[in-house]
Backbone bond lengths (Angstrom), bond angles and torsions (degrees), N, CA, C in turn:
res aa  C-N    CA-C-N  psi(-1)  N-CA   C-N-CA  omega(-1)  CA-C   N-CA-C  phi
1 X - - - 1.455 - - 1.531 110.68 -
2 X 0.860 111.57 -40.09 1.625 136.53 178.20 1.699 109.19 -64.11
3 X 0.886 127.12 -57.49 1.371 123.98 -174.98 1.669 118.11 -96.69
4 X 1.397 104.59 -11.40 1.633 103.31 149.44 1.709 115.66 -94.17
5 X 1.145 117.61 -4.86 1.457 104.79 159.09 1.176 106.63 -69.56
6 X 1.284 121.87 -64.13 1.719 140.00 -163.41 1.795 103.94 -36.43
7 X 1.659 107.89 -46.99 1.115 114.48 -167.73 1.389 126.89 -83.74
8 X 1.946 89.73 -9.33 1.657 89.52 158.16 1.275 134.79 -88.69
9 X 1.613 105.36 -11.55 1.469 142.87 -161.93 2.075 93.69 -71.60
10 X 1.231 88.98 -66.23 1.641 111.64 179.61 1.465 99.22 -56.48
11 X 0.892 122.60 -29.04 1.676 118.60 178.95 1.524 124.49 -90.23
12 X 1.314 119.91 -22.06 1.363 138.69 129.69 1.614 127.11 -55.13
13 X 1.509 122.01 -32.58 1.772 101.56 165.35 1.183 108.21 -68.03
14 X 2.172 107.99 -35.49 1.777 108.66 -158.95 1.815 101.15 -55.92
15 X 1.294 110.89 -36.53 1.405 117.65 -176.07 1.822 104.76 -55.65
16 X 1.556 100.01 -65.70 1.727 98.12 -173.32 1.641 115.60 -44.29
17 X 1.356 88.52 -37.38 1.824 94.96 176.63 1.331 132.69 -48.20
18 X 1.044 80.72 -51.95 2.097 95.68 -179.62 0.942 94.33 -69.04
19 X 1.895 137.12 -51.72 1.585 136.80 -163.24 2.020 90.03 -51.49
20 X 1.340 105.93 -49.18 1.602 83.57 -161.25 1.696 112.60 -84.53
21 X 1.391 113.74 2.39 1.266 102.15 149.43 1.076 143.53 -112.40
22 X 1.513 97.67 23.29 1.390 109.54 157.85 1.644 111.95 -90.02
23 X 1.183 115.14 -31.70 1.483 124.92 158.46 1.371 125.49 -66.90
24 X 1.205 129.92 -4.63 1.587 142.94 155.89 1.226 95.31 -79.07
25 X 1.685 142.02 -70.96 1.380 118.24 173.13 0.911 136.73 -57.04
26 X 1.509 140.16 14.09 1.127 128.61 154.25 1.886 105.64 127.35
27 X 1.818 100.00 -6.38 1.414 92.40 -172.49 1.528 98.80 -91.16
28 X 1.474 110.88 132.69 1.792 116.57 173.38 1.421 112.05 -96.60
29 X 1.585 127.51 3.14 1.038 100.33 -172.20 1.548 133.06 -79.55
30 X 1.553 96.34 -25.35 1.476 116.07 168.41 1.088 132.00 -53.72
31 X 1.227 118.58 153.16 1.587 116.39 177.83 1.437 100.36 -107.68
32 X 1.318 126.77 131.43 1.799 128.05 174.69 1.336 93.56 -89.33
33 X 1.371 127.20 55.43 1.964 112.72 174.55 1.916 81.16 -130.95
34 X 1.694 91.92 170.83 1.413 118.97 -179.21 1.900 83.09 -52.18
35 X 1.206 125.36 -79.37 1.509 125.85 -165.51 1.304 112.50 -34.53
36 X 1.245 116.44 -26.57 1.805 118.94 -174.62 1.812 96.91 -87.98
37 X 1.453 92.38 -37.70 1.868 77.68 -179.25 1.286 122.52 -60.71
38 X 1.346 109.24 -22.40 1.747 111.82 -158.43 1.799 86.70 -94.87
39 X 1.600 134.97 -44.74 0.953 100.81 163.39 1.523 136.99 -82.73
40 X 1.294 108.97 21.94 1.808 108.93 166.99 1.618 115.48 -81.22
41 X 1.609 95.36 -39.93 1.774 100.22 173.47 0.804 106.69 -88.21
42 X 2.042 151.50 21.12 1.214 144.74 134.09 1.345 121.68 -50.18
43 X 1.286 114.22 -30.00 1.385 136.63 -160.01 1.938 93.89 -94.12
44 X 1.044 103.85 -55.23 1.803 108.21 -173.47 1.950 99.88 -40.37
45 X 1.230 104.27 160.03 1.434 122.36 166.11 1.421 107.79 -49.93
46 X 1.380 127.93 107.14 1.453 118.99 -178.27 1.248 110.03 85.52
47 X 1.173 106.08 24.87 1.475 94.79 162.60 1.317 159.88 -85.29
48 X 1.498 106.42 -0.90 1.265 124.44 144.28 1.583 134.18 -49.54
49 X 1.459 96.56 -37.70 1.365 104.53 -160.16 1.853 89.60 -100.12
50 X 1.610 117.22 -21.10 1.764 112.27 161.06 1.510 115.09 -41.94
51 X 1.289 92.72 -56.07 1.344 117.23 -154.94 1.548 108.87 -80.99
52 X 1.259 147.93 -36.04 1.206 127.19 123.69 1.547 126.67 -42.33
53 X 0.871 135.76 -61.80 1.676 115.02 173.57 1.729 116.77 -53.77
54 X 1.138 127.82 -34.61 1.631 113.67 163.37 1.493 105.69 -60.92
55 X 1.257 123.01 -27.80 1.269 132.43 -162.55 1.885 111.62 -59.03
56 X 1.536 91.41 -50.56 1.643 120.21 179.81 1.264 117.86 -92.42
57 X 1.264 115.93 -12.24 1.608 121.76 158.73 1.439 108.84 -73.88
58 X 1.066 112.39 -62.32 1.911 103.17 174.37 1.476 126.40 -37.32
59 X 1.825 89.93 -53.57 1.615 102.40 -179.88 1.744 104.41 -49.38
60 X 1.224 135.33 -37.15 1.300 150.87 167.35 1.537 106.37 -46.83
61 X 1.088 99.27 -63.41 1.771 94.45 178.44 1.562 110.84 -61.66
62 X 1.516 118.15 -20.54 1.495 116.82 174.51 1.333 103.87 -46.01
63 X 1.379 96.84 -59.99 1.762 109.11 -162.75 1.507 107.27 -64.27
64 X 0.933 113.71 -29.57 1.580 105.58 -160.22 1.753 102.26 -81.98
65 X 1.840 92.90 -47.50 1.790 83.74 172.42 1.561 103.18 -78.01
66 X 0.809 148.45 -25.75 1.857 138.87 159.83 1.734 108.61 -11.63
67 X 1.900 96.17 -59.57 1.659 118.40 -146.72 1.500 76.99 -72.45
68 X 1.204 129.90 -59.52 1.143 146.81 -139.57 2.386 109.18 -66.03
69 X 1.564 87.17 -42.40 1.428 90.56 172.61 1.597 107.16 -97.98
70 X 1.075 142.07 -7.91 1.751 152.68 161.25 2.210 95.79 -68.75
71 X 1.349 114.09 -69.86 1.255 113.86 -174.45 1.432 132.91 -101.73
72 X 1.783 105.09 -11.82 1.377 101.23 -148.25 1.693 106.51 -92.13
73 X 1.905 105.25 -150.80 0.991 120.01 165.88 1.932 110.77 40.51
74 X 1.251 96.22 46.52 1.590 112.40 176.80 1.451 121.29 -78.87
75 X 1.183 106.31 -14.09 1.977 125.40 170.93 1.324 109.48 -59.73
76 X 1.851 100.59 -30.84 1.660 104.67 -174.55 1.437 110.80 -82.86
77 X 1.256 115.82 173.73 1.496 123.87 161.64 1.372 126.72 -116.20
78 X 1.124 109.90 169.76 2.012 115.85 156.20 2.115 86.61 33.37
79 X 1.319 89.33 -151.84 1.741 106.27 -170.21 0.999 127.53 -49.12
80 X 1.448 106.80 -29.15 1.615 114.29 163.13 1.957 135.06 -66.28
81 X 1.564 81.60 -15.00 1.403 96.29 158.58 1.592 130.82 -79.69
82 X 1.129 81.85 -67.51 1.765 100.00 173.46 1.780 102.72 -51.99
83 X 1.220 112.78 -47.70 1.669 90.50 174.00 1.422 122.19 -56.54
84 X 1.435 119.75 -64.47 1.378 108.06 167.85 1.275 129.24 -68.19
85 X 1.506 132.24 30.78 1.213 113.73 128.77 1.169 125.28 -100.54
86 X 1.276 118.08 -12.68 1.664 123.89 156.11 1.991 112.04 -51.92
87 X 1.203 107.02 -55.47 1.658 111.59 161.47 1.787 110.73 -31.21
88 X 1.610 101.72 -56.17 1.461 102.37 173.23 1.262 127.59 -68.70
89 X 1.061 115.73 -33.87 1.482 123.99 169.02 1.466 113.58 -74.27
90 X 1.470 123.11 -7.72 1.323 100.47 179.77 1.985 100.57 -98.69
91 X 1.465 101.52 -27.09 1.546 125.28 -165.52 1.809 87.48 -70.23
92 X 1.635 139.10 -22.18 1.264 119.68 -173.79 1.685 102.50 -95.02
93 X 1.831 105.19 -19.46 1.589 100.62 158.19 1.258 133.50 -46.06
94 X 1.556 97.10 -52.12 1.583 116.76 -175.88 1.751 95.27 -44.86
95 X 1.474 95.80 -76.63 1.949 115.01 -162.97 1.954 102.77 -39.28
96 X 1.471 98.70 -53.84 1.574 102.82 169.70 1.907 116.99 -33.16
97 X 1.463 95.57 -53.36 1.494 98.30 -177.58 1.296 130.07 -62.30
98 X 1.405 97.80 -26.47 1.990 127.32 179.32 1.457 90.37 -68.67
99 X 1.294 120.82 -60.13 1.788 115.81 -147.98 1.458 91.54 -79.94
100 X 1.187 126.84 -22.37 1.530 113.79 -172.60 1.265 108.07 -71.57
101 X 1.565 110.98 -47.70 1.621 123.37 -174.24 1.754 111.27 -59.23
102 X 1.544 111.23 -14.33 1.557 111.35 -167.67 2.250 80.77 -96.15
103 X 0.918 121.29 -57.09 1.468 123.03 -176.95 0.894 125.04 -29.50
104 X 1.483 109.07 -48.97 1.887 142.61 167.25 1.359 95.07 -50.50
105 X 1.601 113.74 -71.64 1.232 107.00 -165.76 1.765 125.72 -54.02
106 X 1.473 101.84 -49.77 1.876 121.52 177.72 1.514 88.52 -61.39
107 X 1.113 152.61 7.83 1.608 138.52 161.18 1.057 130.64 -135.21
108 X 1.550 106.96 23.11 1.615 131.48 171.04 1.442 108.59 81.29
109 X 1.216 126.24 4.36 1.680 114.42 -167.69 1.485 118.74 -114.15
110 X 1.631 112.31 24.05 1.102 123.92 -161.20 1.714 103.03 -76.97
111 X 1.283 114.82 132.26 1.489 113.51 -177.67 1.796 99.70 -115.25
112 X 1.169 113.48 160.16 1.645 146.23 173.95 1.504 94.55 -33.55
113 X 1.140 123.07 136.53 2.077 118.47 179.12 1.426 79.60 -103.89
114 X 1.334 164.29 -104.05 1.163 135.63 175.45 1.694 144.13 38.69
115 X 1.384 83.52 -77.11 1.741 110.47 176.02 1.851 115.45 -72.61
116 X 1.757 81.31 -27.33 2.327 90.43 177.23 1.617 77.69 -89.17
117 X 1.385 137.83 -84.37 1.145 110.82 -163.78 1.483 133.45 -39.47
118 X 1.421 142.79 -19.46 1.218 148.92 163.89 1.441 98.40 -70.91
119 X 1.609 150.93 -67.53 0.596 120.55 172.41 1.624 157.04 -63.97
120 X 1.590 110.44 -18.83 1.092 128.28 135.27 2.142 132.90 -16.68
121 X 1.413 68.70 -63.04 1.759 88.97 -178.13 1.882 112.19 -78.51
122 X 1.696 100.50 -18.46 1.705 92.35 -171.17 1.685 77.80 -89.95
123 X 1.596 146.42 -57.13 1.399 128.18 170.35 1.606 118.85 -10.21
124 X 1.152 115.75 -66.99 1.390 141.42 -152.17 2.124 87.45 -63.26
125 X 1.612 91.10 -64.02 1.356 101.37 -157.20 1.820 99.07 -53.95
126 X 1.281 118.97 -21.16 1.459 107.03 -172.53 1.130 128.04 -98.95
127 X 1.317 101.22 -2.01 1.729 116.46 163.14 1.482 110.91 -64.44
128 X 1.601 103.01 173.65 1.839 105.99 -157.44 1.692 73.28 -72.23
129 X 1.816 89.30 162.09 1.468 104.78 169.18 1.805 103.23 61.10
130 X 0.695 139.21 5.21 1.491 146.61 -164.58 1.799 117.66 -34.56
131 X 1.406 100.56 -63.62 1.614 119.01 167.51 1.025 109.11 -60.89
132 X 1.708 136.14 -35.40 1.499 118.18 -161.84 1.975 81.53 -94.83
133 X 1.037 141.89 -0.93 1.102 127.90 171.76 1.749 118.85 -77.38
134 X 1.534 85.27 -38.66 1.523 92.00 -166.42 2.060 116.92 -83.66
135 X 1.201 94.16 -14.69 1.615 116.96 149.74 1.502 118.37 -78.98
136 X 1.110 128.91 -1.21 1.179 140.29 -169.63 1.595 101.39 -107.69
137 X 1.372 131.78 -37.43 1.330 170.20 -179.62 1.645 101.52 -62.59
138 X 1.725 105.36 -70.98 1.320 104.25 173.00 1.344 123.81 -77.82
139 X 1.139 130.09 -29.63 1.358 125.12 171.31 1.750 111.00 -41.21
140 X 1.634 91.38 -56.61 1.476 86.20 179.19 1.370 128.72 -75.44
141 X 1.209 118.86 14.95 1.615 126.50 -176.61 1.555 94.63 -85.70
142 X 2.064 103.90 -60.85 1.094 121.18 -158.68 1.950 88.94 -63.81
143 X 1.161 137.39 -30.28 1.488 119.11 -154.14 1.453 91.97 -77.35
144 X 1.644 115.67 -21.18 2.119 122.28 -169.80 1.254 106.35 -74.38
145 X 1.497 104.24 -37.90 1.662 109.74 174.19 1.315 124.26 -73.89
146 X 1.323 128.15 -19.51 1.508 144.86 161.29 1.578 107.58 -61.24
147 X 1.961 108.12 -42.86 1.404 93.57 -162.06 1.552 107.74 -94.77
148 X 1.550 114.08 2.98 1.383 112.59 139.57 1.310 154.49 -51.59
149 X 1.267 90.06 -41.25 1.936 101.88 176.78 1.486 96.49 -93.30
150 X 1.692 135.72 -26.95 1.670 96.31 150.40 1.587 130.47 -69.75
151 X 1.517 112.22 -25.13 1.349 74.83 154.50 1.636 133.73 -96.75
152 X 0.953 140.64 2.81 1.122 122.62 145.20 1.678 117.88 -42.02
153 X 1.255 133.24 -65.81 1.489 150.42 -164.85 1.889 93.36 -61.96
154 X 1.288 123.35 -36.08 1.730 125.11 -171.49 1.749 102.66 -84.00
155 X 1.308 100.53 -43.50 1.500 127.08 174.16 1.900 97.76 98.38
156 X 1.054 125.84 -8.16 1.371 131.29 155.76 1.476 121.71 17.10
157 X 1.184 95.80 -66.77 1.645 103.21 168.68 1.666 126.85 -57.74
158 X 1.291 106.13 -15.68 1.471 109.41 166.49 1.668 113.40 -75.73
159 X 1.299 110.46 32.77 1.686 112.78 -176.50 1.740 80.67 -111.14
160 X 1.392 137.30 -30.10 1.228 122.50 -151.77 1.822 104.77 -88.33
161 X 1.471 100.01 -3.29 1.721 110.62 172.10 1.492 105.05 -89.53
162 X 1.577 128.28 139.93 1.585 125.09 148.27 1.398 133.21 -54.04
163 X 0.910 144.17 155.85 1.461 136.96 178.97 1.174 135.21 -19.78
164 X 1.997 92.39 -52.84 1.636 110.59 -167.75 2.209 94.04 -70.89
165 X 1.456 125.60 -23.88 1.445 141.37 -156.78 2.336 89.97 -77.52
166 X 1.305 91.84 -41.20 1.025 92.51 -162.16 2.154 112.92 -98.44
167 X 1.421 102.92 27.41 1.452 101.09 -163.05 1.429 82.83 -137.43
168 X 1.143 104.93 148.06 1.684 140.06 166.90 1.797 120.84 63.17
169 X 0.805 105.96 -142.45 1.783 103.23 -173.09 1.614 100.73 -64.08
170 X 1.088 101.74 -57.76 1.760 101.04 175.53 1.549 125.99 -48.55
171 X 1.617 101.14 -49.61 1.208 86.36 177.81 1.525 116.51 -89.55
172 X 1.528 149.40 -1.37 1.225 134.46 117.57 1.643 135.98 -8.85
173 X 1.708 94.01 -45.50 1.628 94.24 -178.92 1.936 107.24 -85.29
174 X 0.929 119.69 -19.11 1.590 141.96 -137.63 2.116 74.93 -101.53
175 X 1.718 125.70 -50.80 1.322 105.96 177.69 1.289 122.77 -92.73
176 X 1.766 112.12 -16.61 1.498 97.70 161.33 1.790 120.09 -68.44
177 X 1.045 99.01 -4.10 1.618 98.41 -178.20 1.804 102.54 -84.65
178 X 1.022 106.08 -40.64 1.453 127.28 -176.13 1.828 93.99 -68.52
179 X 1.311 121.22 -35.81 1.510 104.87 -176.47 1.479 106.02 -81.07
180 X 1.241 120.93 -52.47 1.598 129.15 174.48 1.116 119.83 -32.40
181 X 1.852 121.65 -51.28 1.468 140.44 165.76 1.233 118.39 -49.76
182 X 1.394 125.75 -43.60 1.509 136.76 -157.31 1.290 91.16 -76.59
183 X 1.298 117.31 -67.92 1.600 132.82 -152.00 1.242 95.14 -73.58
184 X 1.830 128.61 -46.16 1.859 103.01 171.93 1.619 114.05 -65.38
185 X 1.353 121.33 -13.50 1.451 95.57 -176.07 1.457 110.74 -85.47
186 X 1.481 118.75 -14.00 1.311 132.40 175.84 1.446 97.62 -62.41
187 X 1.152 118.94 -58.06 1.701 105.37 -166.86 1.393 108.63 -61.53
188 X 1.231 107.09 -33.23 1.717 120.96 -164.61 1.583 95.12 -65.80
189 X 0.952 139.50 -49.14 1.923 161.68 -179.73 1.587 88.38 -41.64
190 X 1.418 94.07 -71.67 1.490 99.73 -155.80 1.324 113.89 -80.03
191 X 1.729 132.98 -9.12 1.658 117.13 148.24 1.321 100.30 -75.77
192 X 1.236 152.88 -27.42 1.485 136.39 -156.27 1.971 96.20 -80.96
193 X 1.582 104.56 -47.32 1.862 105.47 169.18 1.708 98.19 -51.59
194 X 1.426 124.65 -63.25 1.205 114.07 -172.51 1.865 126.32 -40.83
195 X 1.254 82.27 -23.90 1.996 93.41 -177.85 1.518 105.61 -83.00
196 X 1.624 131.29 -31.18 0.617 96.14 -152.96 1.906 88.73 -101.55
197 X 1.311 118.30 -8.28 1.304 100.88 161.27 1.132 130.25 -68.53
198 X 1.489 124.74 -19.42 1.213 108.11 157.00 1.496 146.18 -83.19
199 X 1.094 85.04 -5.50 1.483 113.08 158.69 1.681 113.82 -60.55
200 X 1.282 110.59 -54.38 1.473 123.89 154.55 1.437 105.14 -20.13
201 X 1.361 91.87 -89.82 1.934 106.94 -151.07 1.778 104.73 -67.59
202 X 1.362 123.09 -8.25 1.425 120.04 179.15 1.833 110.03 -106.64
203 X 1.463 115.73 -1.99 1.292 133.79 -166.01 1.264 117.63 22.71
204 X 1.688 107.44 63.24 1.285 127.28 176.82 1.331 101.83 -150.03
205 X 1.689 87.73 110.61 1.539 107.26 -178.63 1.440 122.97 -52.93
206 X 1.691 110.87 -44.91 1.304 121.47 170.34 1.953 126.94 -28.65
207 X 1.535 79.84 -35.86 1.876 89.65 175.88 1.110 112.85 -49.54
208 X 1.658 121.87 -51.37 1.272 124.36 -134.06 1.795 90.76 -103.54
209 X 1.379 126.88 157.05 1.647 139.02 -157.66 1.466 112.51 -170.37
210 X 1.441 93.39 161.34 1.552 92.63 176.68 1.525 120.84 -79.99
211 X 1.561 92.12 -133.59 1.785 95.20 170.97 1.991 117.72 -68.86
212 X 1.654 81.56 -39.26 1.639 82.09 -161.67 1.439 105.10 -68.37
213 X 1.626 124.33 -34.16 1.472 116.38 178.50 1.393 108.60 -68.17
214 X 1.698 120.03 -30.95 1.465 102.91 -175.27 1.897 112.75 -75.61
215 X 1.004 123.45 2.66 1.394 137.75 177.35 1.753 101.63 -79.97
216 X 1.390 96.74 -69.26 1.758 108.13 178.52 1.671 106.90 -39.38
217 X 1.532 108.41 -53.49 1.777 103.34 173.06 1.375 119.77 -40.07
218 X 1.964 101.09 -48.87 1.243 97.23 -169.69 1.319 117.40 -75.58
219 X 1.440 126.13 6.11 1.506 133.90 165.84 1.113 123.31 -62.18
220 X 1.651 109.51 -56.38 1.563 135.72 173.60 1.228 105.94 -42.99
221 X 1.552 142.93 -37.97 1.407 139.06 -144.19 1.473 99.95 -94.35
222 X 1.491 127.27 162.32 1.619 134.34 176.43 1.135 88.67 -59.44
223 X 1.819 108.03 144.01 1.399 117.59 170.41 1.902 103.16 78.60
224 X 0.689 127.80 -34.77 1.645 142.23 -171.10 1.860 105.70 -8.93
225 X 1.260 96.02 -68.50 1.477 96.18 -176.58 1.454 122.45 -73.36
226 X 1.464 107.07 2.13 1.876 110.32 162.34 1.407 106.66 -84.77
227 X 1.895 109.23 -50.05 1.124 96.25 175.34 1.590 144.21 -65.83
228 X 1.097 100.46 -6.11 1.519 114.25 -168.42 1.831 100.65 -95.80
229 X 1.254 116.40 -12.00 1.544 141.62 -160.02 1.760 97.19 -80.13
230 X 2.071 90.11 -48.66 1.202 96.45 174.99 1.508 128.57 -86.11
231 X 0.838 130.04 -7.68 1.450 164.21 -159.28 1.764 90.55 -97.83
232 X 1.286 123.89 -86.48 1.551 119.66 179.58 1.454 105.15 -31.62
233 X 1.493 130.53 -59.69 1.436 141.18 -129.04 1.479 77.82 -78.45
234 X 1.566 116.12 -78.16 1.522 117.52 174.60 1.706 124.61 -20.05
235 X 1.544 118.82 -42.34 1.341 125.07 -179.74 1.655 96.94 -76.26
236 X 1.068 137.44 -58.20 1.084 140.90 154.94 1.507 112.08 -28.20
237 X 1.121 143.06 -56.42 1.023 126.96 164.65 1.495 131.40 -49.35
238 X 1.495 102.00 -29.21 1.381 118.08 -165.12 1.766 111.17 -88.74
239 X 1.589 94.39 -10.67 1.790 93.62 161.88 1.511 111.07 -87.17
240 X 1.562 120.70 -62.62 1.812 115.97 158.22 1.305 92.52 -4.34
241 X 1.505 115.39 -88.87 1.734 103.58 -151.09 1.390 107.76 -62.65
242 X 0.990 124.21 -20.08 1.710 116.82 171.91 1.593 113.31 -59.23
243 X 1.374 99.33 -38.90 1.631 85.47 -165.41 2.101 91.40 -92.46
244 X 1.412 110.09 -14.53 1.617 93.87 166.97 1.537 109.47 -60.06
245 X 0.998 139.92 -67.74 1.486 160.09 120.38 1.655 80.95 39.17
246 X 1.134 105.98 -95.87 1.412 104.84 -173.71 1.583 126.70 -35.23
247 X 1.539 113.95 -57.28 1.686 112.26 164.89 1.304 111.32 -49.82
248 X 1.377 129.20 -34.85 1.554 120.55 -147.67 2.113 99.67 -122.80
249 X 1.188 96.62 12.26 1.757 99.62 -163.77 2.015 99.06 -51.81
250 X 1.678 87.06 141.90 1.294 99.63 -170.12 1.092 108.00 -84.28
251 X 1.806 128.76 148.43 1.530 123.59 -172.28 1.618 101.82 -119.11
């Protein structure tokens, strides 16, 4: 269950990846978010039948991180437990949101991840306390995107490979892929937290976006389309290790 989620997972960054370098050259039409991936492989040969199987691979990772924050991570103790299954429980949210957005898509009703995130966030923002919530929102994006690029920089994430994942030429290539990945999704985390605090302090929901608008920012900036060049390649990397992840998943 586990390593055909993973391998749909990895097949969804390889998608976001290319979207943002196709958006480093100059093409805007794409979206670099999970929603743009599922409709890019709508479009591929078979893409119906892609797009349901990434669809049911996620739903897979539901279950597995489900089992995982209900039973797992029993090695741990006291707080260190209960956090990572909260980690799991938030990581089967995430996957939940992926498989819905591929469902949407395989049945024509797929909407803008963008446009749900803007509206999402103008909800959020109009509740009591609204702004100090929705700064509350990015902080914690930006603190997920921080605790990415340490692990990338610790290399940490090479605990989620087995031995044979983490030994010899392969597994050399299998953690520089894993460092490249970590650290672009870290940056990627921490403009998307950056949007939505400013979204905060200007109380205009419109600011604040997902992945694909925080990519588009990083277009706008001097240098933009190198950096964003590097930014894809890294997400791209960060599916490789997904689907290594999958051959080599640690038990």
């Amino acid at each position: 269950m586990a390593r055909a989620g993973l391998v749909a997972y990895g097949v969804v960054y390889l998608m976001i990846g290319w979207l943002a370098i196709q958006l480093a050259l100059g093409d805007r039409e794409g979206a670099p978010s999970s929603s743009g991936a599922m409709k890019e492989l709508a479009q591929q040969p078979f893409g119906s039948v892609l797009i349901w199987m990434v669809s049911v691979g996620m739903f897979l990772l539901v279950i597995w991180q489900g089992l995982e924050a209900a039973f797992g991570h029993r090695d741990e103790d006291g707080g260190k437990r209960v956090a990572k299954r909260l980690s799991s429980a938030g990581k089967a949210i995430v996957y939940a949101v992926i498989g819905v957005s591929g469902v949407k898509v395989a049945i024509g009703a797929g909407t803008s991840g963008s446009k749900g995130q803007e509206t999402m966030t103008a909800r959020l923002m109009n509740a009591p306390a609204g702004q100090v919530l929705v700064a509350i929102v990015g902080l914690a994006i930006i603190g997920y995107g921080l605790y990415q690029v340490v692990q990338a920089w610790t290399e940490k994430f090479a605990e989620k490979l087995d031995s044979e994942g983490r030994s010899g030429t392969s597994g050399t290539a299998y953690i520089a892929f894993g460092k490249a990945g970590y650290a672009a999704r870290g940056v990627a985390f921490v403009v998307v937290g950056g949007l939505f605090g400013y979204a905060a302090v200007t109380h205009d929901a419109k600011k604040s976006g997902g992945l694909d608008q925080a990519l588009f920012e990083v277009l706008d900036q001097p240098f933009g389309p190198v950096l964003l060049c590097l930014i894809a390649v890294g997400l791209l990397c960060y599916g490789l290790f997904t689907l290594a992840r999958a051959r080599h998943l640690s038990r």
